[in-house]
Structure formats: structure tokens, C-alpha cells
ROTITOR-977414 format. One record per residue (C-alpha): residue in one letter; residue number from 1; y, x, z. Coordinates in nm, 4 decimals, decimal comma, padded with zeros to 6 digits. Example, Ala and Ser with C-alpha at 12.3 -4.5 7.8 and 13.67 -1.06 7.14 Angstrom:
BEGIN
A  1  -00,4500  01,2300  00,7800 $
S  2  -00,1060  01,3670  00,7140 $
***
This chain:
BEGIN
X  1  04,1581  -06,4800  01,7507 $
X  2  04,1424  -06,1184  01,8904 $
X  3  04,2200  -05,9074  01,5672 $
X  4  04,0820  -05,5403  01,6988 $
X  5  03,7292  -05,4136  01,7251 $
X  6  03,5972  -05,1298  01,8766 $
X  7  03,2935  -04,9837  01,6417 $
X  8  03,0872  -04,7792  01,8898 $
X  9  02,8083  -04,5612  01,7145 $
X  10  02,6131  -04,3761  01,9649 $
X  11  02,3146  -04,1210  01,9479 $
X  12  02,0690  -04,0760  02,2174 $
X  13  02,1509  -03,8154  02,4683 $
X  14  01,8592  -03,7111  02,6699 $
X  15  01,5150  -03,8401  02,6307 $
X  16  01,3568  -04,0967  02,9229 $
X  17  01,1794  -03,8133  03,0859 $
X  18  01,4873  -03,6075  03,1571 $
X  19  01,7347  -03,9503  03,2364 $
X  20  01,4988  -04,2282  03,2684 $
X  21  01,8457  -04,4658  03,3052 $
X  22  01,9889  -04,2927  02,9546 $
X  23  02,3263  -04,3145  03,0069 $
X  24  02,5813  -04,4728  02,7702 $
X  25  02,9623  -04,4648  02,6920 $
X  26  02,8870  -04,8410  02,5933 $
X  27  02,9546  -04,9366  02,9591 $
X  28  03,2583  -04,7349  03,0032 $
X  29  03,4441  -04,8946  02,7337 $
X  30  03,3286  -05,2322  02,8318 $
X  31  03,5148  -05,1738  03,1392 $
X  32  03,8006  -05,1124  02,9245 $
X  33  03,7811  -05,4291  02,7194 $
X  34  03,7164  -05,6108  03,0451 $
X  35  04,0574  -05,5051  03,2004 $
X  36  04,2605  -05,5190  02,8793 $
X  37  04,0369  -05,8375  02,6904 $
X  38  04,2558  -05,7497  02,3438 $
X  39  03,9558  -05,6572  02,1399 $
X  40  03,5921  -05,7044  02,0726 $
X  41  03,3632  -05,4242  02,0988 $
X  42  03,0138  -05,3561  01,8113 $
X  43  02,7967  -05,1257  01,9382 $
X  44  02,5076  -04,9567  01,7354 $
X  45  02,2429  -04,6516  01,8361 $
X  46  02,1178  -04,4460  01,5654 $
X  47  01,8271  -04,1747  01,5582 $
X  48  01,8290  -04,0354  01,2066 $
X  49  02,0508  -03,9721  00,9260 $
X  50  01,9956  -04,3410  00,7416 $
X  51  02,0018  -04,4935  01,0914 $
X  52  02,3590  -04,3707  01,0834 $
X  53  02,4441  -04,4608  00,7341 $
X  54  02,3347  -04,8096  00,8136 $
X  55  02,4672  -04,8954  01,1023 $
X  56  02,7680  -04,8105  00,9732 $
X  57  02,8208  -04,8971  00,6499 $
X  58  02,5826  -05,2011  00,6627 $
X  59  02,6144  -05,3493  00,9949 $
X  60  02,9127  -05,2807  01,2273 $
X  61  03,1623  -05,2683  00,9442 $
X  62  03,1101  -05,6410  00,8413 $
X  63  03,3224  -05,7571  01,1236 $
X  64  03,5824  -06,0663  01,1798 $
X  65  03,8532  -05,8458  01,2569 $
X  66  04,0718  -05,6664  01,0157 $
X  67  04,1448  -05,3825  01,2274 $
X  68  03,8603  -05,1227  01,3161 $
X  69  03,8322  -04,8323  01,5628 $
X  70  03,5350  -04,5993  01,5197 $
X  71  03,4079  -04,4252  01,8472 $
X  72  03,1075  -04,1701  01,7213 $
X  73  02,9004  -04,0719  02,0097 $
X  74  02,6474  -03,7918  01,9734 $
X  75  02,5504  -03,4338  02,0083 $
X  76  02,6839  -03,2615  01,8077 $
X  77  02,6132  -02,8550  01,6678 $
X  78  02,8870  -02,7683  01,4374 $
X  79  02,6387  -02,8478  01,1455 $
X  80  02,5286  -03,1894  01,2644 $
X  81  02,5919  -03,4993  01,4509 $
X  82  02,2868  -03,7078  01,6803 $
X  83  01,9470  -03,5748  01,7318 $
X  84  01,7838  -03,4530  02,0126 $
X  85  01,5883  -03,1883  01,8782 $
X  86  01,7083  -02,8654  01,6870 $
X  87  01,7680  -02,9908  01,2861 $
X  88  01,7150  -03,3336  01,3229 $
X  89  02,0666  -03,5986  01,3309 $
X  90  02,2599  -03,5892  01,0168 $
X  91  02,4015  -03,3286  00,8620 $
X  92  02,8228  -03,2975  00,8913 $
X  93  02,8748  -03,3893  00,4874 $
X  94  02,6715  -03,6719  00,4927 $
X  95  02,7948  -03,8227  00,7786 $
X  96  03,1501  -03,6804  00,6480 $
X  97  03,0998  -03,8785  00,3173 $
X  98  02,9529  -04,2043  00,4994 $
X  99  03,2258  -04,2173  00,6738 $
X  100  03,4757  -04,2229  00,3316 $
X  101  03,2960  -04,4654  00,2147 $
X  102  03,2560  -04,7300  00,4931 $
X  103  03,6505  -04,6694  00,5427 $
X  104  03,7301  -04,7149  00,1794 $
X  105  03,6004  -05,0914  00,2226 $
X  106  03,6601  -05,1552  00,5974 $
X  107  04,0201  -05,1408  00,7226 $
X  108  03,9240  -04,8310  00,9777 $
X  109  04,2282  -04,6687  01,1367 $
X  110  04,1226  -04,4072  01,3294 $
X  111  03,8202  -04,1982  01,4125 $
X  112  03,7492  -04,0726  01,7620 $
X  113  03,4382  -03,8136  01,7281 $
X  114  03,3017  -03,7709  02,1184 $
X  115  03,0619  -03,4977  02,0043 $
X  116  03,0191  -03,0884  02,0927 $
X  117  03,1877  -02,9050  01,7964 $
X  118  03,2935  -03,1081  01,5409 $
X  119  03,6097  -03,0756  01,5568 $
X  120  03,5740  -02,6952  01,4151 $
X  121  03,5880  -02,9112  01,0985 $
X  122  03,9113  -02,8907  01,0362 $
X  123  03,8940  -02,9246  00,6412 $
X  124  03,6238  -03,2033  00,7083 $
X  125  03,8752  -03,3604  00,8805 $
X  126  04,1416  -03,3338  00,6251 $
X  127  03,9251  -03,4513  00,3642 $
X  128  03,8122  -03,7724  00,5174 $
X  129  04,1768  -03,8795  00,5681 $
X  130  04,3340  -03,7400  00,2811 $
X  131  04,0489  -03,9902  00,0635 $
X  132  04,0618  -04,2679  00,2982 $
X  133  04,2858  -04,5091  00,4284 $
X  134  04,2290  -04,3222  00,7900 $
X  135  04,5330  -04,2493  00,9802 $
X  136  04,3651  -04,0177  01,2506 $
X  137  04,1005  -03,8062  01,3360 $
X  138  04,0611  -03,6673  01,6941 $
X  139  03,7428  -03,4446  01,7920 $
X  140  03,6567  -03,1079  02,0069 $
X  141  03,5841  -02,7862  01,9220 $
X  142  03,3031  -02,6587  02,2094 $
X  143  03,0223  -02,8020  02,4218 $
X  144  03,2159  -03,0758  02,5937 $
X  145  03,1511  -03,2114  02,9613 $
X  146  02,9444  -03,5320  02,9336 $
X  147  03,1767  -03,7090  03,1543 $
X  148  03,4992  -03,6323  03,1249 $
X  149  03,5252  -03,5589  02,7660 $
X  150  03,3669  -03,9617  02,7872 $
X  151  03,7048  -04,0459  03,0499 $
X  152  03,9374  -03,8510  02,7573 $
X  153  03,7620  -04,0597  02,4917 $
X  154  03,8614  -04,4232  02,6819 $
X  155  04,2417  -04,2785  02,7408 $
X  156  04,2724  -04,2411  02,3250 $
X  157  04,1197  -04,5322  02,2516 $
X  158  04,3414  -04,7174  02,4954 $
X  159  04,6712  -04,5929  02,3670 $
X  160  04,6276  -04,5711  01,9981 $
X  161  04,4768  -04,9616  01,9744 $
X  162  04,8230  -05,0516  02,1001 $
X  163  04,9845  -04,9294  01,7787 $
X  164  05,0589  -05,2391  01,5945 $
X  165  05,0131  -05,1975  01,1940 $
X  166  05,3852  -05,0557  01,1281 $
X  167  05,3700  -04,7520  01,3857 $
X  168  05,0493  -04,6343  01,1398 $
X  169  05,3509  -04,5580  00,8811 $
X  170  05,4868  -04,3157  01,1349 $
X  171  05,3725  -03,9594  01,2066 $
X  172  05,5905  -03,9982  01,5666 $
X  173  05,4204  -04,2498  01,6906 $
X  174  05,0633  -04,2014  01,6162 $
X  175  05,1234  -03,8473  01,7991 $
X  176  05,3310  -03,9986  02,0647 $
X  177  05,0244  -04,2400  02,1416 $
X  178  04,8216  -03,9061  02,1665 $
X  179  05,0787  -03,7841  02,4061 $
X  180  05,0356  -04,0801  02,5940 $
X  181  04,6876  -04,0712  02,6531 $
X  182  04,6357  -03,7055  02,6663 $
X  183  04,9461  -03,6489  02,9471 $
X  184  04,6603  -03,8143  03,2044 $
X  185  04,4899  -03,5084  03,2226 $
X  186  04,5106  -03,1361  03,2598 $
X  187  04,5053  -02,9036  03,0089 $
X  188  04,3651  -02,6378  03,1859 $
X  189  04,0997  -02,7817  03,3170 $
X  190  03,7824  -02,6477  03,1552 $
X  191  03,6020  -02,8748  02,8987 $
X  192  03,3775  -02,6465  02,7874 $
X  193  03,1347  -02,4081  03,0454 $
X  194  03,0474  -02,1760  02,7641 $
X  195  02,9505  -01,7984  02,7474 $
X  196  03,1176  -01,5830  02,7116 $
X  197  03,4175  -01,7410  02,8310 $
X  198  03,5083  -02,1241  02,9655 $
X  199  03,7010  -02,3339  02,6895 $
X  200  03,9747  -02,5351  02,8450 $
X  201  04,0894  -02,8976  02,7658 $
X  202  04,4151  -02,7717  02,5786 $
X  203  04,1710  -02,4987  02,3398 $
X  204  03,9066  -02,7872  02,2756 $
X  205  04,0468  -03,0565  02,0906 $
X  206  04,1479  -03,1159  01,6938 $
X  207  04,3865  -03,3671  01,5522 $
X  208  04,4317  -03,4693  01,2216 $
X  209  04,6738  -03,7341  01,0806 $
X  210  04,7520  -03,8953  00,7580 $
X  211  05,0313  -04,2081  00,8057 $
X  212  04,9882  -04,4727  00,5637 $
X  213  05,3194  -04,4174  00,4166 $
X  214  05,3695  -04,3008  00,0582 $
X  215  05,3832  -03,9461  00,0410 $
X  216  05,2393  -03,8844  00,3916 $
X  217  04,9757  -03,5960  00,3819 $
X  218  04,6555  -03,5465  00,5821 $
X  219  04,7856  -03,2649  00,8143 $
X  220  04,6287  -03,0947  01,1426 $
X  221  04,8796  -03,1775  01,4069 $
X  222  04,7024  -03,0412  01,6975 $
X  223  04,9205  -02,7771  01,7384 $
X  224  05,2093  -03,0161  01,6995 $
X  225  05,0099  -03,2220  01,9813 $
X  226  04,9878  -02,9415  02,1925 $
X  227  05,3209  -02,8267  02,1844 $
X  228  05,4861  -03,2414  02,2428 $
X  229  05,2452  -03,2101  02,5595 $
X  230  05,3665  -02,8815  02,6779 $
X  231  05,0660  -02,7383  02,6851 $
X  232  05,0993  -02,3344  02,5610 $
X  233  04,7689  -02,2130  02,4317 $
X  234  04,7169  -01,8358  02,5510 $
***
């Protein structure tokens, strides 16, 4: 029996009048599943702050599988995560704290946040890890390209669900899987078209990690990440 799910949580991103088709990251990472058939994917939408709460802690955490992956997909502000109108989604400490929870029963390893911002949380993301058994959090800092933030998002995903259960007590090799899937791309290409200046790939992205060895902290490790990759900030 396949052991490894995929927990895909996604917001809407444009309303039927401005993308009738409304695009998805669903089918993207059924392509993935498709070529590497090693895990089972759950998908949920939400559209409000209990929508989120409850798809996660009361439906796509009651899975089969005893190892989990969490893929959030949403706008995201900064402040909040979903919504497609100013204020509306769930605000970052709820969703923060929903999170905890649904991880503190549910054997998630890692958090992948494909959202614009959220990843300016740095002590969010050191908190969730740090009272969790979590091992990483990756998100970005700016307004991310749709697409190939989406492309970025199926690289991670790929690598770190190849981990087996031991290489979660190491600090190497949950980076070195980051490595892996991050070497793909270009860290000077620009993520982020923002004014007043463009945010590239290499200034957009925020990694925490807590192994699940004793003693092992909840540390960011995005600069560690950056320099591994040989990518020199400015």
C-alpha cells in the first residue's frame, strides 16, 4: 500500500468572469503522481476561514497513509492566506495555529506554502515547527509568478517525498533535498514583478527546518540554502 499522501489545500484564484477555466495546481501535481505513482494525492478548496480549518483538520488529515505532505495554495497578503477580495481568507495566526494543531495529530512532515508573502513570516514559521512535529517549512516572500512559482512548488515536493523517515533526523539531508530541487532553476530569474524593484527567485523564498532529532531546533536555513546552492544574494 502506497504510504505517502499529498494534502493539497487550494483557494480560488480568479473569479469565473476573469478565468472562466479557473486554473488549478491540482492538475500539475497529478501529472507528477502520474509519472512517479508513489503516493496518493487529497485535494480540498476552501473560501473562508472555517472552510480552511475544516478541510484540514476534519477532512484531508484522516487519511490511510502515515506520512503527509501539505501543499497550501492561495493568495496570499502578508496578513492572510485565500480570498479573493481585500480582508476576506483567513487571517495568518489562525491559519498558523490550525496548522499546529492538525500536525500535532496527523504525522505531517513538511509544509510547502505556494502563496504571495508568507514567507515574511519568519517567526510564524519558527513557531509552527518548533510546536509541531514539522520538519520543514518552505514559502516566498513577494507577489510570486502564477506559473512558475507553481513549476518550483512540484520540484520540492518531488525531492523532499523521497526522504525516507530517517533522513527527517538530519538537518543535511532535508537541505540537500532543497538543493536538489531548487538547482533546476535560476536564481536570478525574477519571481516577483514588483514596484519599485523586481524580486528575484534567490531574494523570494524562506526555509525553515526543525529535524526530528532530540535537541534539533526550529532554525531559518534559507540563508544556509542559499549559500549550498551558490546563489549570493546582493
Amino acid at each position: 500500500m502506497t504510504r505517502s499522501a499529498l494534502l493539497v489545500i487550494e483557494g480560488l484564484w480568479w473569479t469565473p468572469e476573469e478565468k472562466p477555466k479557473r486554473p488549478s495546481v491540482l492538475h500539475f501535481f497529478e501529472g507528477l503522481e502520474s509519472l512517479e505513482g508513489d503516493f496518493n494525492i487529497y485535494y480540498a478548496n476552501f473560501y473562508e476561514k472555517e472552510g480552511f480549518r475544516h478541510a484540514l483538520e476534519d477532512d484531508l488529515t484522516n487519511t490511510r497513509e502515515d506520512r503527509l505532505f501539505l501543499y497550501l495554495a492561495a493568495h496570499g497578503t502578508g496578513k492572510r492566506l485565500g480570498g479573493l477580495k481585500a480582508k476576506t481568507g483567513v487571517k495568518l495566526p489562525r491559519m498558523f495555529k490550525t496548522l499546529q494543531n492538525a500536525a500535532n495529530y496527523s504525522n505531517i512532515e513538511g509544509v510547502l506554502i505556494g502563496s504571495c508573502n508568507i514567507g515574511t513570516n519568519i517567526s510564524d514559521f519558527i513557531s509552527t515547527t518548533k510546536n509541531s512535529h514539522i520538519a520543514w517549512i518552505f514559502g516566498y516572500t513577494c507577489e510570486i509568478s502564477w506559473m512558475a512559482s507553481t513549476l518550483i512548488d512540484i520540484s520540492i515536493m518531488e525531492h523532499l517525498m523521497k526522504l525516507n523517515k530517517r533522513d527527517l533526523r538530519s538537518r543535511k539531508k532535508i537541505l540537500g533535498a532543497f538543493v536538489r530541487a531548487l538547482s533546476r532553476f535560476n536564481g536570478d530569474h525574477v519571481l516577483c514583478r514588483e514596484k519599485p524593484k523586481n524580486v528575484r527567485l534567490k531574494d523570494a523564498i524562506t526555509l525553515v527546518v526543525q529535524p526530528r532529532s532530540p535537541d534539533e531546533k526550529a532554525q531559518d536555513e534559507t540563508a544556509n540554502l542559499l549559500a549550498q546552492l551558490g546563489w549570493k544574494k546582493k
